[in-house]
mmCIF file of the N, C-alpha and C atoms, coordinates in Angstrom:
data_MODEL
# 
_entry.id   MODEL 
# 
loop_
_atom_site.group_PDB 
_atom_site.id 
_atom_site.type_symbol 
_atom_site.label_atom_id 
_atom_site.label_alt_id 
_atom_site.label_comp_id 
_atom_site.label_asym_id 
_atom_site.label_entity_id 
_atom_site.label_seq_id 
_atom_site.pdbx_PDB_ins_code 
_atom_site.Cartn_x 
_atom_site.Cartn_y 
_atom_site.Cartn_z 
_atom_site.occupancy 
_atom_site.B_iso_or_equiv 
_atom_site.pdbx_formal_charge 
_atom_site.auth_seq_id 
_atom_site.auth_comp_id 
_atom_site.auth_asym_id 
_atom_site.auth_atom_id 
_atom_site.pdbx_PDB_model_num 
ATOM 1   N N  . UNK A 1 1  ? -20.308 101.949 7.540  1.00 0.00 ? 1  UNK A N  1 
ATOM 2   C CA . UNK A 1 1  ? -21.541 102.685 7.799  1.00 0.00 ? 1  UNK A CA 1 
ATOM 3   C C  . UNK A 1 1  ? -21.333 104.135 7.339  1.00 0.00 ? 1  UNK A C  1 
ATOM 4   N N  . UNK A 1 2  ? -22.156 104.534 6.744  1.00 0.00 ? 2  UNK A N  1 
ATOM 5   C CA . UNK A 1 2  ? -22.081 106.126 6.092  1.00 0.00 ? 2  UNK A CA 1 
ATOM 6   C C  . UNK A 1 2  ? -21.875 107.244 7.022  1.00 0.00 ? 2  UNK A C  1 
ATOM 7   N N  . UNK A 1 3  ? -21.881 108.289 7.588  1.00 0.00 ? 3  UNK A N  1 
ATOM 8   C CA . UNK A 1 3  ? -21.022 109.300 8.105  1.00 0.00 ? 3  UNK A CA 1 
ATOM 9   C C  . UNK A 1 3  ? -22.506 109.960 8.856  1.00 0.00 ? 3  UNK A C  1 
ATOM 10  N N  . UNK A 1 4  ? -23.438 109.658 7.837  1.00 0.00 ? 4  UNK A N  1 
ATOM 11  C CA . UNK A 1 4  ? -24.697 110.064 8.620  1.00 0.00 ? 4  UNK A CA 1 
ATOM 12  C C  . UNK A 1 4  ? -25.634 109.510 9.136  1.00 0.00 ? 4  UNK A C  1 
ATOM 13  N N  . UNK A 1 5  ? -25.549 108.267 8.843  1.00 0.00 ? 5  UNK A N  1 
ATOM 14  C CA . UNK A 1 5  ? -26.467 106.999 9.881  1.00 0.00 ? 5  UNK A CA 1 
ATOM 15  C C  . UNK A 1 5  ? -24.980 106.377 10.791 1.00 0.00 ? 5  UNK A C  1 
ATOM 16  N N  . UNK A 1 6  ? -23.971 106.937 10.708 1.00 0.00 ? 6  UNK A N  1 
ATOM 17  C CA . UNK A 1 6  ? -22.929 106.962 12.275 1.00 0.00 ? 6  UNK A CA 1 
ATOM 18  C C  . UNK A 1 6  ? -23.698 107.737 13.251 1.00 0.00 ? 6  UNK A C  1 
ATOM 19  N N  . UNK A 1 7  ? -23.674 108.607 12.686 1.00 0.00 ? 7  UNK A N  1 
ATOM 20  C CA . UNK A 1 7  ? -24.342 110.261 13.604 1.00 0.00 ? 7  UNK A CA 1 
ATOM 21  C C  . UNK A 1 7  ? -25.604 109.631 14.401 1.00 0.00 ? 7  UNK A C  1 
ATOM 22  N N  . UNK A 1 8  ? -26.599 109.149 13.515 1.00 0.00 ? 8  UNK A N  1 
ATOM 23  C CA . UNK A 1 8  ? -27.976 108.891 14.127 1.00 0.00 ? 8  UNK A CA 1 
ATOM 24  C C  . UNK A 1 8  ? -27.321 107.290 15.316 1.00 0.00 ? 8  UNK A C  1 
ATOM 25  N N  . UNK A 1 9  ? -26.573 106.773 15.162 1.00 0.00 ? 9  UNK A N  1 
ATOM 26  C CA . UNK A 1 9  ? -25.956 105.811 15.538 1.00 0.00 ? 9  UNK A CA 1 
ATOM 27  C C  . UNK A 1 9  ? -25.176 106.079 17.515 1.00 0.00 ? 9  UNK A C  1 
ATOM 28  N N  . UNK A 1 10 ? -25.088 107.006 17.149 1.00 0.00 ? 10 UNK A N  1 
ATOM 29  C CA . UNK A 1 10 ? -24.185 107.233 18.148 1.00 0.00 ? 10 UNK A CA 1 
ATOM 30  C C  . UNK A 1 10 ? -25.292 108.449 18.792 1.00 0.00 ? 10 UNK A C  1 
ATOM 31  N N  . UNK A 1 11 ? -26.311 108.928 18.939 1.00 0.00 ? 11 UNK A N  1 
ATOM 32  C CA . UNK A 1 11 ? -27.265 109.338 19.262 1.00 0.00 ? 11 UNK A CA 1 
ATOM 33  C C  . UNK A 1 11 ? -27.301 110.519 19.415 1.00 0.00 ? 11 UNK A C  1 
ATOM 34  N N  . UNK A 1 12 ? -26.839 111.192 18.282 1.00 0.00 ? 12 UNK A N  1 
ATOM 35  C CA . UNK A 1 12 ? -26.691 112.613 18.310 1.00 0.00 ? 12 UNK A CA 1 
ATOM 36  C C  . UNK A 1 12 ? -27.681 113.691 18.450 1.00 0.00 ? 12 UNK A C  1 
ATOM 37  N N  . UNK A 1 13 ? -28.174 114.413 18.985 1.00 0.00 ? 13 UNK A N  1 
ATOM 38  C CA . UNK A 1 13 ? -29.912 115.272 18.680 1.00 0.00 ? 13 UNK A CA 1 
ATOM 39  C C  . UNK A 1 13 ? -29.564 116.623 18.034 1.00 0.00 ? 13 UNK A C  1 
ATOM 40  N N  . UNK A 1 14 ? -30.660 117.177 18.043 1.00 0.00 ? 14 UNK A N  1 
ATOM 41  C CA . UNK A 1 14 ? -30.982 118.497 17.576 1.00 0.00 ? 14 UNK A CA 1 
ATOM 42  C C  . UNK A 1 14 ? -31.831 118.795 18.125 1.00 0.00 ? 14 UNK A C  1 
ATOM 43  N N  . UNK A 1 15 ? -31.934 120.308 18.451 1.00 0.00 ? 15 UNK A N  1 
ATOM 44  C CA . UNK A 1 15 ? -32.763 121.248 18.756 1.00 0.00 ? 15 UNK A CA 1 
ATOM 45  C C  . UNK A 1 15 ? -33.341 122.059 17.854 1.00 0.00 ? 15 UNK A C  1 
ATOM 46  N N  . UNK A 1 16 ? -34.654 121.783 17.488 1.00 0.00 ? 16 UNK A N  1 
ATOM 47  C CA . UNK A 1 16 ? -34.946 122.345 16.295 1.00 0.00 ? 16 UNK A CA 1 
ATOM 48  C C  . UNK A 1 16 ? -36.281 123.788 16.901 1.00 0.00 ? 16 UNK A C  1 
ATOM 49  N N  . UNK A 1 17 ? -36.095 124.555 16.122 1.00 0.00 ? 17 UNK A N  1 
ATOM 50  C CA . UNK A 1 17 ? -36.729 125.834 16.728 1.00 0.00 ? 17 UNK A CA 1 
ATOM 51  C C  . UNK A 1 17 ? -37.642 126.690 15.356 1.00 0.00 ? 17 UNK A C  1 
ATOM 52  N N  . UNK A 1 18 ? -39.183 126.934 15.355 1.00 0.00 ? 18 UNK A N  1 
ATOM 53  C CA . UNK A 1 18 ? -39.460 127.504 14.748 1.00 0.00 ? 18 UNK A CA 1 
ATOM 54  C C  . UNK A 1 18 ? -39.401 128.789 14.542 1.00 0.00 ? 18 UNK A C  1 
ATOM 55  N N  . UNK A 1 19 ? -38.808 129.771 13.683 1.00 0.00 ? 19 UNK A N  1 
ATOM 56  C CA . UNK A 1 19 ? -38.855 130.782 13.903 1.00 0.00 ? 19 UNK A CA 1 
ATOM 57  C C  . UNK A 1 19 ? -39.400 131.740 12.957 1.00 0.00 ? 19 UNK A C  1 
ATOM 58  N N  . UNK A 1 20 ? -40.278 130.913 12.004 1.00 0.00 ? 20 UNK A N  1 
ATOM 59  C CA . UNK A 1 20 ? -41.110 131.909 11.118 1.00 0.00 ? 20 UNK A CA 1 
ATOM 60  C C  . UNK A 1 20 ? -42.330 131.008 11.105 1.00 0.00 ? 20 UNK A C  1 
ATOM 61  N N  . UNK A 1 21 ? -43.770 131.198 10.660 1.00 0.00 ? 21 UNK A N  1 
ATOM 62  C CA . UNK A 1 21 ? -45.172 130.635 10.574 1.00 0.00 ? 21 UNK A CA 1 
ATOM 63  C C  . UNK A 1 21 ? -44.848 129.964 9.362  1.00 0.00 ? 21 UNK A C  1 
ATOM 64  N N  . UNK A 1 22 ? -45.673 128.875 9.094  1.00 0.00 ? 22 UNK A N  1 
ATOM 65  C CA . UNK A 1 22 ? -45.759 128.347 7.997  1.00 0.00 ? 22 UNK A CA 1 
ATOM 66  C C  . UNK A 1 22 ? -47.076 128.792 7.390  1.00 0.00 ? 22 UNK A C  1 
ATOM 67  N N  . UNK A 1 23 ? -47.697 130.296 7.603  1.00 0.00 ? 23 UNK A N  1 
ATOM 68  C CA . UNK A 1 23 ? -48.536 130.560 6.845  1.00 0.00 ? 23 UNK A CA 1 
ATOM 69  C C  . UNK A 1 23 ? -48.122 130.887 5.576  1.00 0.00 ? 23 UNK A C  1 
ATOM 70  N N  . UNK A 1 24 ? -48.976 130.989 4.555  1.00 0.00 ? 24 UNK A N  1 
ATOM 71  C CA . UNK A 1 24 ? -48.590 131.632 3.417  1.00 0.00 ? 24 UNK A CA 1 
ATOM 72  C C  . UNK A 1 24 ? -47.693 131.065 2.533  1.00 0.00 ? 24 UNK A C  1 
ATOM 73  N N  . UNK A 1 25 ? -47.112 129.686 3.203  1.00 0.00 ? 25 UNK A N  1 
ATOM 74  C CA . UNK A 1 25 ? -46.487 128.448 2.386  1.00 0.00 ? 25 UNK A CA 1 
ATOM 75  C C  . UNK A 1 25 ? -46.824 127.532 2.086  1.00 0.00 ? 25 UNK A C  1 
ATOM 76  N N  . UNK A 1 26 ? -45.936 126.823 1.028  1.00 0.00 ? 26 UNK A N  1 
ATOM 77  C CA . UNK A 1 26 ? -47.237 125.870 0.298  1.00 0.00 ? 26 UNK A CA 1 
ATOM 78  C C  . UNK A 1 26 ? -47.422 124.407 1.439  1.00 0.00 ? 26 UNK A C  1 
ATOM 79  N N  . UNK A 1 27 ? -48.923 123.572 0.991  1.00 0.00 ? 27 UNK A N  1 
ATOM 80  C CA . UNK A 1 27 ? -48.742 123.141 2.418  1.00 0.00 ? 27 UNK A CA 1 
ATOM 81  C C  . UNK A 1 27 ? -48.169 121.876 2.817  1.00 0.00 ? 27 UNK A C  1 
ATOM 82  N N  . UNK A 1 28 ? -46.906 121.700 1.261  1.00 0.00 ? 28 UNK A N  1 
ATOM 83  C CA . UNK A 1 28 ? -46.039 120.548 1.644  1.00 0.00 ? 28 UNK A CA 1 
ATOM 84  C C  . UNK A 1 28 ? -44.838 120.989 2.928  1.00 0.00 ? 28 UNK A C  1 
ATOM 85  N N  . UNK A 1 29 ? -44.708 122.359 2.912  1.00 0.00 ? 29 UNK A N  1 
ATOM 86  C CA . UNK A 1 29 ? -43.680 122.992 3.971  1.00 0.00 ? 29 UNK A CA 1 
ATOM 87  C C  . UNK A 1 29 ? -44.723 122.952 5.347  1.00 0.00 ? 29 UNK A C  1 
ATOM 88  N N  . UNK A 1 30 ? -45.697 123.041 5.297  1.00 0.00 ? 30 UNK A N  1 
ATOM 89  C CA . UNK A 1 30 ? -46.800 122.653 6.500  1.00 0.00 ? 30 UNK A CA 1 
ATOM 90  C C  . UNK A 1 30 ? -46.664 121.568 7.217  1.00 0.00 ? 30 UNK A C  1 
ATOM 91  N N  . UNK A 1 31 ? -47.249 120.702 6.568  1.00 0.00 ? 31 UNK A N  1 
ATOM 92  C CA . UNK A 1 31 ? -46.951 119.134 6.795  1.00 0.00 ? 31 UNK A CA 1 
ATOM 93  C C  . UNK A 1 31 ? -45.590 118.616 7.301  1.00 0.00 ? 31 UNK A C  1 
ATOM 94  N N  . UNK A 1 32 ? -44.091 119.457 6.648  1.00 0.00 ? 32 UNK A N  1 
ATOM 95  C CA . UNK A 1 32 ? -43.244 119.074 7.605  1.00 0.00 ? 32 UNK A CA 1 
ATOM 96  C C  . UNK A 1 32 ? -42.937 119.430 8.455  1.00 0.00 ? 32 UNK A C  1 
ATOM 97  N N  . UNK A 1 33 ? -43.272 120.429 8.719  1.00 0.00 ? 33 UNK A N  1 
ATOM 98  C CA . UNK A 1 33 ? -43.643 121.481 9.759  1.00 0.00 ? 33 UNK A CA 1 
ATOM 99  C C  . UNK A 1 33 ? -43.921 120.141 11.297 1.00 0.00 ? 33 UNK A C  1 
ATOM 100 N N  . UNK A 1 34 ? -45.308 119.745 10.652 1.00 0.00 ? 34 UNK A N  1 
ATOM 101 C CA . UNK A 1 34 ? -46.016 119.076 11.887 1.00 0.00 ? 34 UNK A CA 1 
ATOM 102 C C  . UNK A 1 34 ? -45.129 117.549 11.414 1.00 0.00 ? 34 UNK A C  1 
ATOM 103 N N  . UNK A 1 35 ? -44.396 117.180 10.865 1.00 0.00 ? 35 UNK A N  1 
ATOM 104 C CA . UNK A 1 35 ? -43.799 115.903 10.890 1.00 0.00 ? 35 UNK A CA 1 
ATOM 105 C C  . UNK A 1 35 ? -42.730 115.768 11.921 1.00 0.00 ? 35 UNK A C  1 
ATOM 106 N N  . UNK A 1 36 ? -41.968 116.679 11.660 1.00 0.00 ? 36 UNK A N  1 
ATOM 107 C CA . UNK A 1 36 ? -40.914 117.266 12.470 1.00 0.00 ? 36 UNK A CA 1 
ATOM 108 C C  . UNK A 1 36 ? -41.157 117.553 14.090 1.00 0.00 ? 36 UNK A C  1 
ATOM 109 N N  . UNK A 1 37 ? -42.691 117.938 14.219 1.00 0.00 ? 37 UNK A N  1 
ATOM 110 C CA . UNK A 1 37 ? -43.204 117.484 15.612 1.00 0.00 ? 37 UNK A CA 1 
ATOM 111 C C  . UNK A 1 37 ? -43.457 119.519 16.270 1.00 0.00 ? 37 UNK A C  1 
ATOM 112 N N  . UNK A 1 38 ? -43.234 120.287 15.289 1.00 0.00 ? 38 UNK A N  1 
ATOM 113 C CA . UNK A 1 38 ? -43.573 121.637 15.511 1.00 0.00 ? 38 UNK A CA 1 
ATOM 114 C C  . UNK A 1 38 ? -44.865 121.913 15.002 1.00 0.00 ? 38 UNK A C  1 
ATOM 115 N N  . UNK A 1 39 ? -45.577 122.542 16.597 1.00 0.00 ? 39 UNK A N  1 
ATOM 116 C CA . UNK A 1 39 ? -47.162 122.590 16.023 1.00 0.00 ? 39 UNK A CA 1 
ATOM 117 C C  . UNK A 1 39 ? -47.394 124.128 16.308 1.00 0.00 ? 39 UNK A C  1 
ATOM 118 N N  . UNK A 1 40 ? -46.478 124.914 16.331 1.00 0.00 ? 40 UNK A N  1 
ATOM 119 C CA . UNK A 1 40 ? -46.721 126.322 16.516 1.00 0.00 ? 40 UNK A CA 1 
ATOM 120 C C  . UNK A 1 40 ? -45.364 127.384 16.186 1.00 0.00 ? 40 UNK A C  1 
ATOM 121 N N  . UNK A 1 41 ? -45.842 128.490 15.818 1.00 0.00 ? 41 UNK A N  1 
ATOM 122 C CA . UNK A 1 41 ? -44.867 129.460 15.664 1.00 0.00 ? 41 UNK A CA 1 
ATOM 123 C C  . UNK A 1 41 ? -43.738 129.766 16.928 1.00 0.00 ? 41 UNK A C  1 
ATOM 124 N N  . UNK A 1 42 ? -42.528 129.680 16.866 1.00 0.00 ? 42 UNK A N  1 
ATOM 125 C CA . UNK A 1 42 ? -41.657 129.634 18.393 1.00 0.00 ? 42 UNK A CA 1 
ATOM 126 C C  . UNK A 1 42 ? -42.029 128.306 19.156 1.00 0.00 ? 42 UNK A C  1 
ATOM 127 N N  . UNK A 1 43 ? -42.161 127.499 18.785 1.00 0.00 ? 43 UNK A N  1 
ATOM 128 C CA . UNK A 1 43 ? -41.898 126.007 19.139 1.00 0.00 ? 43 UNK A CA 1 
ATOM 129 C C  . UNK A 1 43 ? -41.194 125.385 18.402 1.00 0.00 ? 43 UNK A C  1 
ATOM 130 N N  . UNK A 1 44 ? -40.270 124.459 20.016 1.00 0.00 ? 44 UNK A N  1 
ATOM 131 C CA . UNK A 1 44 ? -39.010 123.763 19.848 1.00 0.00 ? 44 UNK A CA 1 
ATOM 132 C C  . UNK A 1 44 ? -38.840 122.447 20.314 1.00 0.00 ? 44 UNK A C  1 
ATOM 133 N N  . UNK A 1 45 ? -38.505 121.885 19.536 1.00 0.00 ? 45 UNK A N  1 
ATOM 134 C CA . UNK A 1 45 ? -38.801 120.166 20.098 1.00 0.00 ? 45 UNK A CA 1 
ATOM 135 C C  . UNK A 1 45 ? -36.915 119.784 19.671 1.00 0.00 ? 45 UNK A C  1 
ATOM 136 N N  . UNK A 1 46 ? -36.870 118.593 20.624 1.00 0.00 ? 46 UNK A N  1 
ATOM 137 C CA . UNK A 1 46 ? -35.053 118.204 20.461 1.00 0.00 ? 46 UNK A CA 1 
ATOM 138 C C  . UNK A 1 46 ? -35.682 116.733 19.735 1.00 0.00 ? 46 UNK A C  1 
ATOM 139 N N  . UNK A 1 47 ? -34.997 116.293 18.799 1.00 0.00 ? 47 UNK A N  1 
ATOM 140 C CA . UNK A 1 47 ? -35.290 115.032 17.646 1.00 0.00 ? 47 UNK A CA 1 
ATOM 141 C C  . UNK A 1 47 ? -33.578 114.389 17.395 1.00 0.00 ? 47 UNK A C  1 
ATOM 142 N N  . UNK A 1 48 ? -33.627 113.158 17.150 1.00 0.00 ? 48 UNK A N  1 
ATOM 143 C CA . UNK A 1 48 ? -32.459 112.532 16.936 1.00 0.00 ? 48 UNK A CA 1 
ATOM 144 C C  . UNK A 1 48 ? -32.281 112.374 15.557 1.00 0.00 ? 48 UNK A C  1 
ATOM 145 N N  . UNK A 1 49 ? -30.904 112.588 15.502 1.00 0.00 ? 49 UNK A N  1 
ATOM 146 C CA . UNK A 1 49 ? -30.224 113.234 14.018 1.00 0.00 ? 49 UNK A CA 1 
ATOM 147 C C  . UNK A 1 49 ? -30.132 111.869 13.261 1.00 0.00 ? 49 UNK A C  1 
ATOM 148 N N  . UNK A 1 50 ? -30.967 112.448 11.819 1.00 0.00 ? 50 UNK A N  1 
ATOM 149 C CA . UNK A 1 50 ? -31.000 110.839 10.986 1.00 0.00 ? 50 UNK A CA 1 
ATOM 150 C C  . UNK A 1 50 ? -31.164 111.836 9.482  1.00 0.00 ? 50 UNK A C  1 
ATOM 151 N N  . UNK A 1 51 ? -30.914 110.931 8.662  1.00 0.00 ? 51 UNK A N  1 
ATOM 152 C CA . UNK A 1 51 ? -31.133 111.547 6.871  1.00 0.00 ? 51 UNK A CA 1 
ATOM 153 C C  . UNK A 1 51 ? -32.381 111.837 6.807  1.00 0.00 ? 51 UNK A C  1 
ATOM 154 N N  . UNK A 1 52 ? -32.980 111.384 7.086  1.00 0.00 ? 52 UNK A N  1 
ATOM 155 C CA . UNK A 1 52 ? -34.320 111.948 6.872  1.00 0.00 ? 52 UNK A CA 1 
ATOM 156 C C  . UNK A 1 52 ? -34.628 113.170 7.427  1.00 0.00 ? 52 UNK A C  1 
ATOM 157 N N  . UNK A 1 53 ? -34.094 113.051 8.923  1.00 0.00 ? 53 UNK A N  1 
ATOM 158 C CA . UNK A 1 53 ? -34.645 114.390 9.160  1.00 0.00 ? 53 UNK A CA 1 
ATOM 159 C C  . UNK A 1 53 ? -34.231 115.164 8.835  1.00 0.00 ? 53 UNK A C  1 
ATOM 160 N N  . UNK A 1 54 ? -32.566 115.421 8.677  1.00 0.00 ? 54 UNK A N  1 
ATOM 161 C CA . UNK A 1 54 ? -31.586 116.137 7.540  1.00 0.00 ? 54 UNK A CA 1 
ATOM 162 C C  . UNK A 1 54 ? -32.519 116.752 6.468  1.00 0.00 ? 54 UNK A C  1 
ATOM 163 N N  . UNK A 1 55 ? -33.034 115.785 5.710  1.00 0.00 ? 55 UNK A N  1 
ATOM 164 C CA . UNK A 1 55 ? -33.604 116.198 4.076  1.00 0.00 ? 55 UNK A CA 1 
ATOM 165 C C  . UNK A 1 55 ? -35.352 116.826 4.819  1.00 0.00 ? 55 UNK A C  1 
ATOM 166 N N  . UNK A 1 56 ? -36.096 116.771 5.801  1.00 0.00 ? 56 UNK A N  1 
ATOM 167 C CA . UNK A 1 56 ? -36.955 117.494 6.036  1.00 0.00 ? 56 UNK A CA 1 
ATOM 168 C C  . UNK A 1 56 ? -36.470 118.869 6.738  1.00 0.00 ? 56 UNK A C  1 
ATOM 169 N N  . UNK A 1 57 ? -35.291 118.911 7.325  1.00 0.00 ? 57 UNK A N  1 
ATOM 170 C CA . UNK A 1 57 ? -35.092 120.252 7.879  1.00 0.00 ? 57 UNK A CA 1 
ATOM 171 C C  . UNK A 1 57 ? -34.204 121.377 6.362  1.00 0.00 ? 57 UNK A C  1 
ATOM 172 N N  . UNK A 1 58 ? -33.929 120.586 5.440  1.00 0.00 ? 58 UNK A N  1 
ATOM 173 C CA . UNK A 1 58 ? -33.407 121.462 4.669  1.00 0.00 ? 58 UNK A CA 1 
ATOM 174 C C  . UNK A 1 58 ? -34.505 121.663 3.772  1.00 0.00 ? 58 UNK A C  1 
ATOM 175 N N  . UNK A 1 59 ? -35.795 120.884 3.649  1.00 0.00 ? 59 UNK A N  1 
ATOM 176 C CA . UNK A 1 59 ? -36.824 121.630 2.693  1.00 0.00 ? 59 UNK A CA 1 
ATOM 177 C C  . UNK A 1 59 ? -37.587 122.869 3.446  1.00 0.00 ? 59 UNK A C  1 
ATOM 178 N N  . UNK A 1 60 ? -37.557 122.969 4.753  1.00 0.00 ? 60 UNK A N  1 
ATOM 179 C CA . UNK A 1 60 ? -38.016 123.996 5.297  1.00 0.00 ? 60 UNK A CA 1 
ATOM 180 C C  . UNK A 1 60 ? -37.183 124.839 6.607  1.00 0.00 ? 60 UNK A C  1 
ATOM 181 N N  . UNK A 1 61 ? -35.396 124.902 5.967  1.00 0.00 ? 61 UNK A N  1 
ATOM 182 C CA . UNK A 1 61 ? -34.390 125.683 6.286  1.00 0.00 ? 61 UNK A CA 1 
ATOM 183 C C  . UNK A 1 61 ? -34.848 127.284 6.385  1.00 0.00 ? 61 UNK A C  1 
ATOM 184 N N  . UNK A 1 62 ? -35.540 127.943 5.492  1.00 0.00 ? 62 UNK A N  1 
ATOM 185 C CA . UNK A 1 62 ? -36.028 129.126 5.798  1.00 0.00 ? 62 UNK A CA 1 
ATOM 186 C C  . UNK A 1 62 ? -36.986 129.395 6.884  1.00 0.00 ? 62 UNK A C  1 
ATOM 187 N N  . UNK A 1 63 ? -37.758 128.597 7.845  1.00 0.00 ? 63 UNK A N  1 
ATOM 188 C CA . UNK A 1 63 ? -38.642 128.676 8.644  1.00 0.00 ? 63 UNK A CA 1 
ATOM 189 C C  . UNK A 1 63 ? -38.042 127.975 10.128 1.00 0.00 ? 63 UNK A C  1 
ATOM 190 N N  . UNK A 1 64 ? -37.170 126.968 10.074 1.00 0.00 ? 64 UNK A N  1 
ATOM 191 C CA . UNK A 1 64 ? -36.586 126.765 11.306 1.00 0.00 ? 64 UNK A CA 1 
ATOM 192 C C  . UNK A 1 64 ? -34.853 126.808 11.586 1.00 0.00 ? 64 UNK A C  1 
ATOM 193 N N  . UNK A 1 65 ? -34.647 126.944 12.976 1.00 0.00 ? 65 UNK A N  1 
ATOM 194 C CA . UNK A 1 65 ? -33.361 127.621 13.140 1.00 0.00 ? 65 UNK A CA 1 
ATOM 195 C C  . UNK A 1 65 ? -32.602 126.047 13.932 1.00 0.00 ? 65 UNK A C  1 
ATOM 196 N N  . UNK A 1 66 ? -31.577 125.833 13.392 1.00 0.00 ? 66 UNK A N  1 
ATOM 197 C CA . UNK A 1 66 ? -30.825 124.362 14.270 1.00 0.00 ? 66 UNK A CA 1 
ATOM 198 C C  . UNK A 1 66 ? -30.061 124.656 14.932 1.00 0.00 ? 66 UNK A C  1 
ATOM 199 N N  . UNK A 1 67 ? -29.935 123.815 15.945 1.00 0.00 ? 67 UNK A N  1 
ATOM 200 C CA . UNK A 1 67 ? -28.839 123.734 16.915 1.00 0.00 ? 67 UNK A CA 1 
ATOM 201 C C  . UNK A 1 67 ? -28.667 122.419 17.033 1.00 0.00 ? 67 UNK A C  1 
ATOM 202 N N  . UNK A 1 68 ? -27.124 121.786 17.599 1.00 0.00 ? 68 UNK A N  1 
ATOM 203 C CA . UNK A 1 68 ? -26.800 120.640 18.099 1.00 0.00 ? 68 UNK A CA 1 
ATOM 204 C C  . UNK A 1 68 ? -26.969 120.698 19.491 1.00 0.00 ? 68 UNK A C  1 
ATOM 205 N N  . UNK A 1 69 ? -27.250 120.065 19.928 1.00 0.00 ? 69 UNK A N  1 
ATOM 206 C CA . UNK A 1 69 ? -27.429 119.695 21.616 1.00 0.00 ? 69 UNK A CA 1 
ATOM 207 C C  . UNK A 1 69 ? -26.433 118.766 22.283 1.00 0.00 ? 69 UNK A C  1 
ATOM 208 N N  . UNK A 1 70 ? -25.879 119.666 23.082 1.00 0.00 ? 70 UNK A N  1 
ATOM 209 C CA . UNK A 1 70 ? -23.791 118.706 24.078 1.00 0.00 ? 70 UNK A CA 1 
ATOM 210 C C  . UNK A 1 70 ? -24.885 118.049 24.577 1.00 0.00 ? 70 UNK A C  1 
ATOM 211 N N  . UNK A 1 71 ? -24.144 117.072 24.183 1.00 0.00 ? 71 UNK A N  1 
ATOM 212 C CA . UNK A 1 71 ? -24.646 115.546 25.817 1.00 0.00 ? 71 UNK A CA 1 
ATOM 213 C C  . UNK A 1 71 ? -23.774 116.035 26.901 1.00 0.00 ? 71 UNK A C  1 
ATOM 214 N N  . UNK A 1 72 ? -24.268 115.730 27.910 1.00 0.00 ? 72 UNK A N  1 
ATOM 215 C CA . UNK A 1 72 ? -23.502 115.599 29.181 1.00 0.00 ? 72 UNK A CA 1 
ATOM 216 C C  . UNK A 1 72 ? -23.443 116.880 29.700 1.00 0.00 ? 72 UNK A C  1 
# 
């Protein structure tokens, strides 16, 4: 099993945090914006770590801030 569907495997999360508007960007960075489950500027939702969400948090790396989240 690949190193990053282990990760989503073993139920790893993230804390994902907006910390810039997605105004004034184009509105494919919008859309992941609200895919990702952030519907406002300084909103933070915790999501379980998978490639996909990997490849949506690095197209809009300039607008949100990550953290890993300790279990336990």
């Amino acid at each position: 099993m690949p190193a990053k569907t282990r990760a989503a495997a073993q139920g790893r999360r993230l804390r994902v945090k907006q910390v810039r508007s997605g105004i004034g960007h184009p509105a494919k960075h919008r859309a992941t914006l609200r895919s990702i489950g952030l519907k406002h500027h300084q909103d933070v939702v915790v999501v379980a770590d998978s490639p996909s969400l990997r490849g949506m948090l690095n197209l809009v790396r300039h607008l949100v801030e990550v953290t890993p989240v300790e279990e336990g």
